[in-house]
C-alpha positions as CSV (number, residue, x, y, z in Angstrom):
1,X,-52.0,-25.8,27.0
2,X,-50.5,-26.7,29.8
3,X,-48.8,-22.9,30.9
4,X,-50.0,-21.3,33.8
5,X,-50.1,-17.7,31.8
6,X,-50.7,-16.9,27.7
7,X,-49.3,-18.5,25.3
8,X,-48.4,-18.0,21.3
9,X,-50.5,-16.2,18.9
10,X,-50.1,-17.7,15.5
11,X,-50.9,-15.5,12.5
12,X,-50.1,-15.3,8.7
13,X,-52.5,-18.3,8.1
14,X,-53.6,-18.1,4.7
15,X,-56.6,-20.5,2.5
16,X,-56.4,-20.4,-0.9
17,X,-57.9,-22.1,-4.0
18,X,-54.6,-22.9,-5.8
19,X,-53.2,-26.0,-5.5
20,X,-49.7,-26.8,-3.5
21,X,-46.9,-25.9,-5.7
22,X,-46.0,-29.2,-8.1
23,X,-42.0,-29.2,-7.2
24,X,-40.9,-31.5,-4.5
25,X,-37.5,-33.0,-3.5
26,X,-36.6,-35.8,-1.0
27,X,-34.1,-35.0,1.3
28,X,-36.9,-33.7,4.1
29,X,-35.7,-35.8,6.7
30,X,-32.4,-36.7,8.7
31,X,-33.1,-40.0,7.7
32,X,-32.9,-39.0,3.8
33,X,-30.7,-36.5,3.8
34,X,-28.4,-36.0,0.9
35,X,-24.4,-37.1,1.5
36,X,-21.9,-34.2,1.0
37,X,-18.4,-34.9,0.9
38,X,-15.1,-32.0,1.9
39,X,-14.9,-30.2,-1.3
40,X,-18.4,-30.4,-2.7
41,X,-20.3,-28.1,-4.0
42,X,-24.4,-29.5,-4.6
43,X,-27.5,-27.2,-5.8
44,X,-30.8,-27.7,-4.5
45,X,-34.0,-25.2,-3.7
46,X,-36.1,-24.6,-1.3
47,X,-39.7,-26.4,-2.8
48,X,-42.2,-26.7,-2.0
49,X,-43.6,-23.6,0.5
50,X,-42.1,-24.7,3.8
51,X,-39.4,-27.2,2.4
52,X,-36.7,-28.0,5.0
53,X,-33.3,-29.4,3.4
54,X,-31.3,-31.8,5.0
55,X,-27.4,-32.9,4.1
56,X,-25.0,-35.6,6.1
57,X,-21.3,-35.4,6.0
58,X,-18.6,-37.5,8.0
59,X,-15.6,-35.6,9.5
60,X,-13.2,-35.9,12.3
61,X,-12.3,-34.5,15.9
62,X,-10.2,-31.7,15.0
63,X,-11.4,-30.9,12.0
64,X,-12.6,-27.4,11.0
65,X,-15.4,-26.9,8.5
66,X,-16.7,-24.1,6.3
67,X,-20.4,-24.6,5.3
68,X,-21.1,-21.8,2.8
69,X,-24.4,-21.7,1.2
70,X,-25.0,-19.2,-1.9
71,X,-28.7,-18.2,-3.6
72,X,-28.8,-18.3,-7.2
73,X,-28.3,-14.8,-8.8
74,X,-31.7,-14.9,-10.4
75,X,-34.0,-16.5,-7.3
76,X,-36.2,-14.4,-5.0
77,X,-35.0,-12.3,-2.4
78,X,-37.1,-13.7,0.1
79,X,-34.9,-17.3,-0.2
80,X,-32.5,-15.8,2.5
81,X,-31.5,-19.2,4.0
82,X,-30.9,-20.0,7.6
83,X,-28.0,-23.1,8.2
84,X,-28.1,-25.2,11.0
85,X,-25.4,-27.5,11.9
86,X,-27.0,-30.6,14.4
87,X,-25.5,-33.4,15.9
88,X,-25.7,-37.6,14.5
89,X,-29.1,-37.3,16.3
90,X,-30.2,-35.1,13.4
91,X,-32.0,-32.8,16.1
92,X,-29.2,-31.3,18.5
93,X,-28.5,-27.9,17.4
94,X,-24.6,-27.4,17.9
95,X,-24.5,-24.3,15.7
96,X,-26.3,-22.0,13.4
97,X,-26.1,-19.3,10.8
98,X,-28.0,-16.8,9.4
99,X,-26.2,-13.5,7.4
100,X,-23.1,-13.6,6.2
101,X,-23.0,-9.8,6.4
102,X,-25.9,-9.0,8.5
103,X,-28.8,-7.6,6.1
104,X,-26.7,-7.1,3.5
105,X,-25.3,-10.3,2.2
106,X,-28.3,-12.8,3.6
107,X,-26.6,-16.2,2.7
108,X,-25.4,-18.3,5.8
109,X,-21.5,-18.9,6.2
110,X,-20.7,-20.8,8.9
111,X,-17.6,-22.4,10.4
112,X,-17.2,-25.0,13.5
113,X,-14.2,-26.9,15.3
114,X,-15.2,-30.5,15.5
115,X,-15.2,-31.8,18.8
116,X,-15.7,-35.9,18.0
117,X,-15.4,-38.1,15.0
118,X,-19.0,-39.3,13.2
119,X,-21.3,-38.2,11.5
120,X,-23.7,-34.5,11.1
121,X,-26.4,-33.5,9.6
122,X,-26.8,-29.6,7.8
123,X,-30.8,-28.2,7.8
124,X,-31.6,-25.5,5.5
125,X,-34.6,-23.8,5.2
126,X,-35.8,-20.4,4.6
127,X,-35.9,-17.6,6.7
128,X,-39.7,-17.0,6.8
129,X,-39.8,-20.8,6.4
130,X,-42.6,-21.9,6.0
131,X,-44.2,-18.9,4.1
132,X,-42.0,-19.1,1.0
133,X,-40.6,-21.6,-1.7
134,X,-40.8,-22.4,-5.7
135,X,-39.1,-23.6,-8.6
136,X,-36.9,-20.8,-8.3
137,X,-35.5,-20.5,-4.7
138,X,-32.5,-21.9,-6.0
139,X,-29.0,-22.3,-4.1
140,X,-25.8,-24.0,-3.6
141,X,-24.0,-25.6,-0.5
142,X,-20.6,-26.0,-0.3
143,X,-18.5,-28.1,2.7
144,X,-14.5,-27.4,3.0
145,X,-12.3,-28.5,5.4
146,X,-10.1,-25.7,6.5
147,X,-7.3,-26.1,9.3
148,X,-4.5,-23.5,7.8
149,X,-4.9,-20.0,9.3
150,X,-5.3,-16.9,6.8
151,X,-2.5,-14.9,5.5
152,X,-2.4,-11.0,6.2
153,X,0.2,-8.1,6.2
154,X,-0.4,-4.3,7.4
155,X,-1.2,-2.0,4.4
156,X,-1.5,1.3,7.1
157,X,0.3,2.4,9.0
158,X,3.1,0.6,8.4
159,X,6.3,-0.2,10.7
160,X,8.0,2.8,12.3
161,X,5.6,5.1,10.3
162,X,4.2,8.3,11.3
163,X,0.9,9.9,10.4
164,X,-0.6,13.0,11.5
165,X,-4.3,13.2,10.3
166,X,-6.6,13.3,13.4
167,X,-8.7,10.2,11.8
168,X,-6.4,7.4,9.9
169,X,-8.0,4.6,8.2
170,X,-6.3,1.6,9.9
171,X,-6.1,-1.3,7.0
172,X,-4.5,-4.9,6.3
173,X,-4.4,-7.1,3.0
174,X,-5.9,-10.4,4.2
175,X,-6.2,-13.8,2.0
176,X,-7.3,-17.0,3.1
177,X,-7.7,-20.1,0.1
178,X,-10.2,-22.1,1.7
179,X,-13.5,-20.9,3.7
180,X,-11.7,-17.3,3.2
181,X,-12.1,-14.3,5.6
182,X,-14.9,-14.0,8.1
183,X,-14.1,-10.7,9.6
184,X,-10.8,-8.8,11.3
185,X,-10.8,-7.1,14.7
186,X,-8.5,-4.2,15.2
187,X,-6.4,-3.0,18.1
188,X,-4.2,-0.2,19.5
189,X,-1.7,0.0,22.3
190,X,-0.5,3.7,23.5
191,X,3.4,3.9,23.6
192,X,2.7,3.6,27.6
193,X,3.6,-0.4,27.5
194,X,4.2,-0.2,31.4
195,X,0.5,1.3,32.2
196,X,-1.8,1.2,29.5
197,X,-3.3,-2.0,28.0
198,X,-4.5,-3.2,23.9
199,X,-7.9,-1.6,23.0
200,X,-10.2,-2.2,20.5
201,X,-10.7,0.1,17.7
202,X,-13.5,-1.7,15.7
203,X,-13.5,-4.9,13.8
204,X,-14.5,-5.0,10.2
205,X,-17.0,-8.0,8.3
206,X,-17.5,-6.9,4.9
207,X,-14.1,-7.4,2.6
208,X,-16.3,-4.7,-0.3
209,X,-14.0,-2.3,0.4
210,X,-10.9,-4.1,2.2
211,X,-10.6,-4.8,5.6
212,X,-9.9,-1.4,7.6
213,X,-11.4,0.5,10.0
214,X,-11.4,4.2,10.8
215,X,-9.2,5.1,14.1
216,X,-10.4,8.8,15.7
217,X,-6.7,10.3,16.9
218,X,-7.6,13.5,17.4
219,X,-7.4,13.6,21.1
220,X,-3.8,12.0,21.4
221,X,-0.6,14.0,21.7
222,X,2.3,13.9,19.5
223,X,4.2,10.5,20.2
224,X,6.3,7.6,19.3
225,X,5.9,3.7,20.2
226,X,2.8,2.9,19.6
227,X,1.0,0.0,17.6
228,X,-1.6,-1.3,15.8
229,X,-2.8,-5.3,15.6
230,X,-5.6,-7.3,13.9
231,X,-6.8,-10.2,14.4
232,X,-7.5,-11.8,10.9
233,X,-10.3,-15.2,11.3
234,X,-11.6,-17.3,8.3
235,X,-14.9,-18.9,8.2
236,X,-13.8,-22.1,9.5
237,X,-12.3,-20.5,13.0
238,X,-8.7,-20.1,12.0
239,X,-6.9,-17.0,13.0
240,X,-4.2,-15.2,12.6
241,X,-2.0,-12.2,14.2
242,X,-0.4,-9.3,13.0
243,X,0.7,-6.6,14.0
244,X,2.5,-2.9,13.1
245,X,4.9,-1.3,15.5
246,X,6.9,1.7,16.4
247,X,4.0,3.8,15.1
248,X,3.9,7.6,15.7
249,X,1.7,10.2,15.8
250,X,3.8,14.2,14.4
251,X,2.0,16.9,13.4
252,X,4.8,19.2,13.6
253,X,5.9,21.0,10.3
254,X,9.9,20.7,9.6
255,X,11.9,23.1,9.6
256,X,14.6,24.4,6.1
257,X,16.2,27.2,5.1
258,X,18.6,27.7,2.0
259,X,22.0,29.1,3.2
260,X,23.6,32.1,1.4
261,X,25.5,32.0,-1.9
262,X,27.8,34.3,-4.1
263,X,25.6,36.4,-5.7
264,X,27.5,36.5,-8.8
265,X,28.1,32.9,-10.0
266,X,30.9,32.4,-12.8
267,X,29.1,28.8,-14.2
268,X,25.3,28.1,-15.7
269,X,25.2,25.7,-12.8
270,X,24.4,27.1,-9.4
271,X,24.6,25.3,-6.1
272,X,22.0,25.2,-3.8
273,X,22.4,24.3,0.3
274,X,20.5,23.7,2.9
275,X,20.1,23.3,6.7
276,X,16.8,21.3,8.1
277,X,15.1,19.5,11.1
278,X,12.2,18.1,12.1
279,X,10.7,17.2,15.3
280,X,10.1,13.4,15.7
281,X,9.4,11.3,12.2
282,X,12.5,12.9,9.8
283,X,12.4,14.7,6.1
284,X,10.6,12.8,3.6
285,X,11.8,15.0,0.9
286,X,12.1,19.3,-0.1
287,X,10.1,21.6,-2.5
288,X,12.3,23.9,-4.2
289,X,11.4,26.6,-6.2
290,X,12.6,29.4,-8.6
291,X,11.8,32.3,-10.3
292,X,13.6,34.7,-12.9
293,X,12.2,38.1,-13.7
294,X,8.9,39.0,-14.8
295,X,8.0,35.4,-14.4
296,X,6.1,33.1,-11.8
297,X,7.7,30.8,-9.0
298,X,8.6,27.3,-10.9
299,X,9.4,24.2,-9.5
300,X,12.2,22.5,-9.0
301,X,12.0,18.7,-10.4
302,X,12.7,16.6,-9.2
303,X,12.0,16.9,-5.2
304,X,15.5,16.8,-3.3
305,X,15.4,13.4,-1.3
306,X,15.0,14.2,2.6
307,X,18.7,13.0,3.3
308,X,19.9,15.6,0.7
309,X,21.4,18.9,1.8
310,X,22.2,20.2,-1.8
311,X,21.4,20.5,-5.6
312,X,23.0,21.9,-8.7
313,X,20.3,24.3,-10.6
314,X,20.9,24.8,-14.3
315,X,20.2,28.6,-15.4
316,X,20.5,30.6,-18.5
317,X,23.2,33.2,-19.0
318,X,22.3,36.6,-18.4
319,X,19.7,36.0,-15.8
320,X,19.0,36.2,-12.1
321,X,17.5,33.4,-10.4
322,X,15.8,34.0,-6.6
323,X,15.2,30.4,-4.9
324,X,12.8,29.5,-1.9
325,X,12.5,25.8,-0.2
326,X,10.2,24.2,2.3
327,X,10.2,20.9,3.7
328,X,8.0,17.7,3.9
329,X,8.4,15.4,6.6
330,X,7.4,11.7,6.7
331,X,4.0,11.8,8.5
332,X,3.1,14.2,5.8
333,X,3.7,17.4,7.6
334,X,4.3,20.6,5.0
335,X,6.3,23.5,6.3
336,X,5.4,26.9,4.4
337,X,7.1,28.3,1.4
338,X,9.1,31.5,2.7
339,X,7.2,34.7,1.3
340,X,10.5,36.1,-0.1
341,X,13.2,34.4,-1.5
342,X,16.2,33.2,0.4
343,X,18.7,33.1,-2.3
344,X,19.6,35.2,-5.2
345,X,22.1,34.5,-7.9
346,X,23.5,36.2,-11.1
347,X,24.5,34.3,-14.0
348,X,26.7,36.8,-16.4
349,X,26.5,37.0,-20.1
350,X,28.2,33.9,-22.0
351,X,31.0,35.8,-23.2
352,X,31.6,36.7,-19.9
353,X,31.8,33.3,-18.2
354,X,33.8,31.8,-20.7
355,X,36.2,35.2,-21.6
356,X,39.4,32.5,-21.0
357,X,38.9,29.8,-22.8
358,X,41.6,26.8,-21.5
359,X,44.9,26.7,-23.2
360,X,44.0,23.2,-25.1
361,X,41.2,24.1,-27.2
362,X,39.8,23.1,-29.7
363,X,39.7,19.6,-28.1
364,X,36.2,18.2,-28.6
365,X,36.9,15.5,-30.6
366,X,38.7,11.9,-30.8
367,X,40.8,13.7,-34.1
368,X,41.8,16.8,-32.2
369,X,42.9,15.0,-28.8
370,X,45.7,16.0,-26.8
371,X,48.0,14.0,-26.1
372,X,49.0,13.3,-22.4
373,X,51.0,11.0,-20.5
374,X,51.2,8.9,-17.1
375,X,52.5,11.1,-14.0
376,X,52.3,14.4,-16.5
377,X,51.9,17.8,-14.5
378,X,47.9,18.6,-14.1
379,X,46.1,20.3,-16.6
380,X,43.4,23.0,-15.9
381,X,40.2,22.6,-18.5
382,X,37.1,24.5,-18.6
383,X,34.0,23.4,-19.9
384,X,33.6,26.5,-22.7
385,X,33.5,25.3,-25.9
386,X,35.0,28.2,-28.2
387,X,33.0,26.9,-31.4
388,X,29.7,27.4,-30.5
389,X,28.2,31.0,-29.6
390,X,26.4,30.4,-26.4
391,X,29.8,28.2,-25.5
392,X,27.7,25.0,-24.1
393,X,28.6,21.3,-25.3
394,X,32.1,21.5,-24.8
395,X,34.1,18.1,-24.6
396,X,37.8,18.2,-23.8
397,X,39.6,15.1,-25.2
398,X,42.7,13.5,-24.4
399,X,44.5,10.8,-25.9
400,X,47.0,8.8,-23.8
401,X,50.0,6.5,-24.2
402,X,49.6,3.5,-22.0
403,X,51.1,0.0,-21.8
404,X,48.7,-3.0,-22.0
405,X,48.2,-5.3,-18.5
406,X,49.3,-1.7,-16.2
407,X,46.7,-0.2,-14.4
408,X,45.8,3.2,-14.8
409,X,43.9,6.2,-12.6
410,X,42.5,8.9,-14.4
411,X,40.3,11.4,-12.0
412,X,39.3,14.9,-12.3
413,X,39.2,17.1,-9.4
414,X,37.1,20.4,-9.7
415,X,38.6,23.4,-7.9
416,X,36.5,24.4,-4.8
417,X,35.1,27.4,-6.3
418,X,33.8,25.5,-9.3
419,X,30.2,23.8,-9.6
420,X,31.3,21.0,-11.9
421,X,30.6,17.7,-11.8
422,X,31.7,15.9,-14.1
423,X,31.9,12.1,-16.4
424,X,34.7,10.3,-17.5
425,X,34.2,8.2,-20.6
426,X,37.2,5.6,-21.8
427,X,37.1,4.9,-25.0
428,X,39.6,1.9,-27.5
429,X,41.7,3.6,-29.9
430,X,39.3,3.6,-32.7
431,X,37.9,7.0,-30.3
432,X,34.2,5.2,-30.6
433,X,34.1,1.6,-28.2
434,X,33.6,2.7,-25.4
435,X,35.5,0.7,-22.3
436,X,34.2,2.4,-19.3
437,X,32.5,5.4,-17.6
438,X,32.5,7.0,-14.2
439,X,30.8,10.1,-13.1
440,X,30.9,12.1,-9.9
């Protein structure tokens, strides 16, 4: 009526013999809607077929509110409210809310900034309103107040990181007490800061598998400077900022290489050195590995920190002992093992290495000490212990004549030819408290 062209068609009419459904409630109206207070949660359904729920609540200008409405886990799938927040009139729409998570989690969650002090009304109905309703289209409404912003922190990439993976997924830890986390946009800004602007790399709404988006780096160059942000909002409107700088993009392998020893090493211990670089983000940390004859490369444990530039390895007498490193850097960036080895090193027999013996032996013991006292000339040990067959275990002990409230240095110096490092350990005159311990 009344249009100057065609107007609605109306379908899904439907006459049946059964009688309405029997459940009823009262709260139809604006005039009889139920009062909900900041911090309730009520239950109530949608009954009969085509029931329309109303609720009233008081709040401030200022104020930001969560409205969060929940189906029971048992009632029909077809409940899938619809929230509308009106005005004291009980008519004006000022917002409304449908999916939480658009067709996936169908329950209305919606947030508003209070513009003037008085009263609103909520309306719920269904979303085929006013095809469906029972007994069991059951749900709960809950009303929050909610004026603190969320809390969030960068999980990846973190500060001054580097990745270099063409796709990176780009994620934050987010909390928020109240009407929790609504969604989280995500950013990127080139380390251009003079010419290029923040763009967005997606935003994420569904927390099922954490707050992150994929970021498709492929097409950028190898770089330093750049960041990531997100904007973090709750359901009530709050937000927060955060961001992740001095982010880099290197997919440049480092580069190592083990420097030349004696072949012949007079000790069980052999030292290992290195020399190493990498391009833009640093060593993270080495690979070494080793192999004896007839058997397969092992390796090394555990991995040589990425400041490190050398290790003691422990072999067996008799043997020969090739060695091979690569490096790791800290956007994940392996260089390749060497196909041969870099280093080789023969360990003699045991009787060999230890052939002299020091002059103070047998020494390994509180009982057989020597004795030795301040400002005496230095003594040359070896660790060979002459009462064992392979020589290994040896302790050298000293006993010394002291004065009590003097302080007293004791140090060991290994001669530059000699692998050992070596511990110190002080013990009362008894030859079992121990005092004090220091090792190189």
């Amino acid at each position: 009526a009344l249009n100057d062209y065609e107007g609605l068609y109306i379908d899904n009419f439907e006459v049946s013999t059964d009688a309405p459904l029997s459940c009823e409630d009262d709260n139809n109206s604006p005039g009889k809607a139920t009062e909900l207070k900041f911090g309730q949660t009520k239950n109530d359904k949608i009954c009969t077929q085509g029931d329309v729920d109303y609720f009233t609540f008081s709040g401030n200008a200022g104020d930001r509110i969560m409205v969060d409405i929940d189906s029971a886990e048992d009632a029909p799938e077809e409940i899938d409210p619809v929230l509308f927040l009106l005005d004291s009139d009980g008519t004006s729409v000022l917002a409304e809310h449908d999916d939480e998570v658009y067709s996936v989690r169908r329950d209305p969650h919606l947030g508003y900034l209070l513009t003037r002090t008085g009263n609103y009304y909520i309306k719920i109905r269904a979303w085929s309103h006013p095809s469906v309703g029972g007994e069991d289209y059951q749900y709960s409404i809950t009303l929050l107040k909610d004026n603190t912003p969320p809390i969030a922190s960068f999980i990846y990439p973190k500060d001054g990181s580097f990745f270099s993976s063409d796709t990176i997924a780009v994620s934050i830890s987010a909390t928020d007490n109240k009407s929790g986390i609504r969604n989280v946009e995500f950013l990127r800004h080139s380390s251009n800061w003079e010419e290029d602007d923040w763009v967005s790399i997606g935003e994420d709404w569904d927390a099922e598998d954490g707050w992150s988006v994929d970021f498709d780096a492929s097409n950028l160059i190898e770089q330093t400077g750049m960041a990531f942000y997100a904007n973090v909002y709750d359901w009530a409107g709050n937000w927060v900022g955060i961001g992740s700088w001095q982010v880099g993009i290197d997919r440049t392998p480092p580069v190592s290489a083990l420097q030349p020893t004696s072949g012949v090493n007079n000790s069980t211990d052999i030292p290992l050195y290195w020399n190493s670089s990498d391009n833009l983000s640093g060593l993270d940390y080495f690979n070494i590995q080793s192999v004896s004859f007839g058997n397969d490369w092992a390796d090394y444990s555990p991995n040589p920190d990425g400041l490190e530039n050398q290790i003691w390895f422990i072999g067996e007498p008799a043997s020969i002992y090739e060695f091979r490193m690569r490096g790791i850097d800290q956007a994940g960036n392996t260089e390749n093992y060497p196909i041969n080895a870099e280093v080789t090193s023969v360990i003699p027999e045991t009787d060999e290495l230890c052939a002299n013996p020091d002059k103070w032996e047998v020494d390994n013991g509180p009982a057989s000490a020597n004795l030795m006292s301040t400002n005496d000339p230095v003594r040359n040990h070896n660790l060979c212990n002459p009462v064992t067959p392979d020589h290994f275990d040896d302790e050298d002990w000293l006993k010394l004549s002291v004065r009590s409230g003097h302080t007293y240095e004791i140090s060991t110096t290994p001669p530059s030819s000699s692998p050992a490092s070596l511990t110190i350990d002080l013990y009362a005159n008894d030859g079992i408290t121990k005092l004090a311990s220091a090792s190189a």
